[in-house]
C-alpha positions in Angstrom: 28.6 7.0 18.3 28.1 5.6 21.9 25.0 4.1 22.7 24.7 7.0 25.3 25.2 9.4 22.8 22.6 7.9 20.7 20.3 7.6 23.4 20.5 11.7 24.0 20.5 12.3 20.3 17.1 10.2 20.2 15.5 12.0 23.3 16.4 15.3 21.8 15.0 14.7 18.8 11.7 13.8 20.5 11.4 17.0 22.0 12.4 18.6 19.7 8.8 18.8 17.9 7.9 20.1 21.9 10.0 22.9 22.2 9.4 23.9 18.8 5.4 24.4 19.8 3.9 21.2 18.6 1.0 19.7 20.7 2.2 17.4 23.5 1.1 13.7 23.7 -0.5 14.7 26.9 -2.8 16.9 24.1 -3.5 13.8 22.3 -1.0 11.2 20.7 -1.8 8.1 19.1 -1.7 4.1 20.3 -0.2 1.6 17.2 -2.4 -1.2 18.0 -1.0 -5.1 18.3 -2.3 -6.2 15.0 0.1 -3.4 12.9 3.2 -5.6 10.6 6.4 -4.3 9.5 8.4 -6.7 7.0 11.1 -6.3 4.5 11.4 -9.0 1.2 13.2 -9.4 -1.5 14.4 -12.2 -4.0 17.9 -13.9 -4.4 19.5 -16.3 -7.0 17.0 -19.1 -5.6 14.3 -17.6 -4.3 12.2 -15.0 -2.7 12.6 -14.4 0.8 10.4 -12.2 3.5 11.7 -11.1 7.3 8.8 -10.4 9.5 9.3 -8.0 12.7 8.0 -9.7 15.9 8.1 -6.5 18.0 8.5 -3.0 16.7 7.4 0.3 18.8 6.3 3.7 17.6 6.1 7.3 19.2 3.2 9.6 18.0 2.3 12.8 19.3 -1.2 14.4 17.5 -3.6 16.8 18.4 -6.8 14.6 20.5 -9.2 12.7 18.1 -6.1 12.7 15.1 -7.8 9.1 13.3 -10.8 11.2 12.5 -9.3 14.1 11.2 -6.9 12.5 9.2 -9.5 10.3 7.6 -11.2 13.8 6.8 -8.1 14.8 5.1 -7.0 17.5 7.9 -3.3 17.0 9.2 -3.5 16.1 12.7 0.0 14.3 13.5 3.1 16.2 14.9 6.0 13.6 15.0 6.3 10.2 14.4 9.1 7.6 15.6 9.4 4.5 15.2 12.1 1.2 15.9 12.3 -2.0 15.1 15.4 -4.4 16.8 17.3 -6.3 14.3 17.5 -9.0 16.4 14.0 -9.6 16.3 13.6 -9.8 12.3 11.7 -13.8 11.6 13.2 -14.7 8.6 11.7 -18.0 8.5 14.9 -20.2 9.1 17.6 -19.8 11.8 20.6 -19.2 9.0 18.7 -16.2 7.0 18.1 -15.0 10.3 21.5 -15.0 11.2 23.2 -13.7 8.1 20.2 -10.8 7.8 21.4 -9.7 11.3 24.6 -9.5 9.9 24.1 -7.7 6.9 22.6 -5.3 8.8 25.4 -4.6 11.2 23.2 -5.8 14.1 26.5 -6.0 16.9 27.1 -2.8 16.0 23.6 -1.0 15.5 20.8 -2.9 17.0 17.6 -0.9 15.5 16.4 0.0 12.2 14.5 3.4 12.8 12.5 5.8 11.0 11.8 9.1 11.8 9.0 11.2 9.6 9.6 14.8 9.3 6.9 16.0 7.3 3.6 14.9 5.0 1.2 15.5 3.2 -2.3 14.2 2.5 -4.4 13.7 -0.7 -7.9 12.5 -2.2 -7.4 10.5 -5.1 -11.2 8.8 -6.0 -12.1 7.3 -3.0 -8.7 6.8 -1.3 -6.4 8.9 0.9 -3.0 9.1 -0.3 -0.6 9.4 2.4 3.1 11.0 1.5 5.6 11.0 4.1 9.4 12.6 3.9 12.0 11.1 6.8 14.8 9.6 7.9 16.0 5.7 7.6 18.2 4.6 9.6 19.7 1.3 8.8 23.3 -0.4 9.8 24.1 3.2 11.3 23.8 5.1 8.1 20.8 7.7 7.8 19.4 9.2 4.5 16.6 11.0 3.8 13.2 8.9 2.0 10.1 9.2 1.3 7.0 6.9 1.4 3.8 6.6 0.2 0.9 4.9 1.8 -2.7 4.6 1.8 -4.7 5.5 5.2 -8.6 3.9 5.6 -10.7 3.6 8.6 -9.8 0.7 10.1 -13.0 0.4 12.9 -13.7 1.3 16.2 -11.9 4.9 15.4 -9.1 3.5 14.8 -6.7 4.6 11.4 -4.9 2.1 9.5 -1.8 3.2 6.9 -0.3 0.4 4.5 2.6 0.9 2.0 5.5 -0.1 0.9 9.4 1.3 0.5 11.8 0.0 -2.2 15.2 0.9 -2.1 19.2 -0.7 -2.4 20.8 -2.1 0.7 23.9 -0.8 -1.0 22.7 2.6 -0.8 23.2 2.5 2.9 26.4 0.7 2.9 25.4 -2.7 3.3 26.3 -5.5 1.8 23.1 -7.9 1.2 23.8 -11.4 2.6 25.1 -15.0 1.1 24.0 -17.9 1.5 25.5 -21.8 1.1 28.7 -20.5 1.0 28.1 -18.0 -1.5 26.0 -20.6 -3.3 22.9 -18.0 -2.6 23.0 -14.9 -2.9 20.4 -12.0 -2.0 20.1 -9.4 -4.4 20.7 -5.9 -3.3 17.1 -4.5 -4.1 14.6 -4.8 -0.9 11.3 -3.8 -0.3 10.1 -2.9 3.2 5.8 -3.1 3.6 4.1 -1.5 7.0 0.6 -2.5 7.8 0.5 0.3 10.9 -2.9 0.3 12.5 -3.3 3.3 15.5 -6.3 4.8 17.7 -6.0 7.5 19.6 -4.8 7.5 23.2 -7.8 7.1 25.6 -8.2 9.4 28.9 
């Protein structure tokens, strides 16, 4: 697929959610604010290893004052989208970083992107559970996941969700990297954490 063609796909699907009724952003929406982390880690034949994204972006559209009402249990979020470059994983050394763009098929397909299509909330004790269902994209291949993550008032109205996604590189196609000319190897199970703080958009 050309990147123009992806480019139309991705604008589609974020109208989508609009033509199909859902409240516009210009209804509410939702900011993710600057502290919010996205990694992936994982462990090899020598050690454990972490790639930190340096700049991700995401796309919410919500009915107006959507941290409150989530935090009150009440479903208040329409779509969500969001994309990380592969080029700007921090891997902690210049040669992970290279060979994790690589793995990852980053020439070819320059984001990783995740796109929620439904969830669900839940009370369990003092905590709100947070299951999402949506799509992973990753090296080009897409497949269907689902995550579960914990949302908590995170101050000044703001709403903060934290989880964590394991799942095989293999699965979608890729081959995990090697090191030291094959001395290292990176074993095929990775797990992806979010730290995703937003408020809603201000008028």
């Amino acid at each position: 697929m050309t990147n123009s063609a992806k480019s139309v796909r991705w604008m589609m699907a974020g109208l989508l959610p609009l033509m199909l009724g859902a409240r516009s952003l210009s209804d509410g929406g939702m900011d993710m604010q600057t502290e919010s982390r996205l990694w992936v880690g994982g462990s090899s034949s020598v050690r454990g290893w972490e790639c930190k994204a340096t700049t991700f972006t995401a796309t919410i559209a919500s009915a107006p004052n959507a941290a409150a009402t989530v935090l009150a249990g009440e479903k208040a979020v329409d779509a969500v989208d969001l994309i990380a470059p592969v080029d700007k994983l921090e891997c902690g050394n210049g040669q992970m970083n290279g060979h994790m763009r690589k793995a990852l098929k980053a020439e070819e397909h320059a984001q990783i992107a995740f796109r929620m299509t439904s969830y669900e909330l839940a009370r369990s004790s003092d905590s709100l559970v947070v299951t999402i269902d949506g799509t992973l994209t990753l090296g080009g291949t897409e497949k269907p996941i689902q995550l579960t993550g914990m949302a908590a008032p995170a101050g000044e109205g703001a709403l903060r969700v934290t989880g964590t996604y394991s799942f095989k590189m293999t699965d979608w196609a890729l081959k995990p990297p090697t090191l030291m000319f094959g001395r290292i190897k990176v074993h095929e199970l990775v797990k992806v954490g979010f730290d995703v703080v937003l408020k809603d958009h201000t008028h």
